[in-house]
C-alpha positions in Angstrom: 134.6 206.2 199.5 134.4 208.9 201.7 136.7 210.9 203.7 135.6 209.9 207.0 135.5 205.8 205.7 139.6 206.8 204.3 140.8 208.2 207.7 139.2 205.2 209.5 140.7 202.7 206.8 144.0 203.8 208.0 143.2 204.8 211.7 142.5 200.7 211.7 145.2 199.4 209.9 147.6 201.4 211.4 146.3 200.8 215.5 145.8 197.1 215.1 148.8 195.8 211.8 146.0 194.7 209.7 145.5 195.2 205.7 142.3 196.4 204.6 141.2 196.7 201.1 140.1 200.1 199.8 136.8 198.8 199.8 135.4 196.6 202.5 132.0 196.9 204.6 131.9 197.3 208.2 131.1 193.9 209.2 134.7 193.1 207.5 136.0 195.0 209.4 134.8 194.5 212.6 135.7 190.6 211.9 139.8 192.3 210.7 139.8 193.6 214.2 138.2 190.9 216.2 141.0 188.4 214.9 143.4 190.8 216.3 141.5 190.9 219.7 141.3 187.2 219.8 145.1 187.3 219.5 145.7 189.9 222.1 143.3 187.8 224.4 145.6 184.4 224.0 148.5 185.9 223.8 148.8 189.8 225.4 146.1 190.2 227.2 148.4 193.4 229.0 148.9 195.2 225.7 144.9 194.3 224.6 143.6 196.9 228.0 146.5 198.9 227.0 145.3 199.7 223.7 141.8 199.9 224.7 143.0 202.2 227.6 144.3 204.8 224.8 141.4 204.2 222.7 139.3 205.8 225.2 137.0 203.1 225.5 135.0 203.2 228.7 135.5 200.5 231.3 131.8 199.8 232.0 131.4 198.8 227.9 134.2 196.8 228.0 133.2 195.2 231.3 130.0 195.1 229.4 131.6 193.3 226.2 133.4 190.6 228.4 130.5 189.6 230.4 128.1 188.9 227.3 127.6 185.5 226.1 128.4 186.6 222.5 132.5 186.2 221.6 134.3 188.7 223.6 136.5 189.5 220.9 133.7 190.7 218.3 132.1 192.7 220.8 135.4 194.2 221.4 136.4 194.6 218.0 132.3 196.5 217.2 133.4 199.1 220.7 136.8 200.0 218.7 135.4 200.5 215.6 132.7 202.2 217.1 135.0 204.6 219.3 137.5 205.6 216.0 134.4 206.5 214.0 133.5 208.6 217.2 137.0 210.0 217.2 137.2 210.7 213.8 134.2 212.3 213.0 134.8 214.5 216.0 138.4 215.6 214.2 136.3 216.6 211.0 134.1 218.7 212.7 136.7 220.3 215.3 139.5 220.5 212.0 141.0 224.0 212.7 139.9 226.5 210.8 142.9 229.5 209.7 143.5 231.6 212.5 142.0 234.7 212.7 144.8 237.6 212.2 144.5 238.6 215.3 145.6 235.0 216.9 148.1 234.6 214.4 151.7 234.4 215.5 
């Protein structure tokens, strides 16, 4: 498994309480999360925009999501998954490098 698939693993379990297996595709995923959002839609739909709020996640996709005639929840669940790999890739390639000496405190 690769870093990237690790950190996102985690990222996931950690953000939404749900248990992955080391290894698990990204349709398994996806379904993982949507169950959560389908809870979040019955039962908090305040915290649901919350999270999607820190997630980053644009209003026009999820505006987008909830007006297709697919289940809102899976096309919820495919943004977040979608954003975190975003996120995460961009943290690999940003990681800080050591300081050069002369920005060293």
């Amino acid at each position: 498994m690769t870093d990237l698939n690790t950190e996102l693993w985690s990222v996931l379990g950690q953000s939404f309480d749900i248990t992955l297996p080391d290894m698990v595709s990204r349709e398994k995923i996806i379904a993982a999360i949507a169950v959560r959002m389908e809870q979040l839609i019955a039962g908090n739909p305040d915290q649901l925009f919350s999270m999607l709020y820190r997630l980053d996640i644009s209003e026009k996709r999820i505006k987008e999501a909830m007006a297709s005639n697919e289940a809102i929840a899976h096309q919820l669940a495919i943004l977040i998954y979608e954003r975190q790999l975003e996120k995460i890739a961009a943290r690999q390639r940003f990681k800080s490098r050591k300081p050069d000496d002369d920005l060293a405190w």
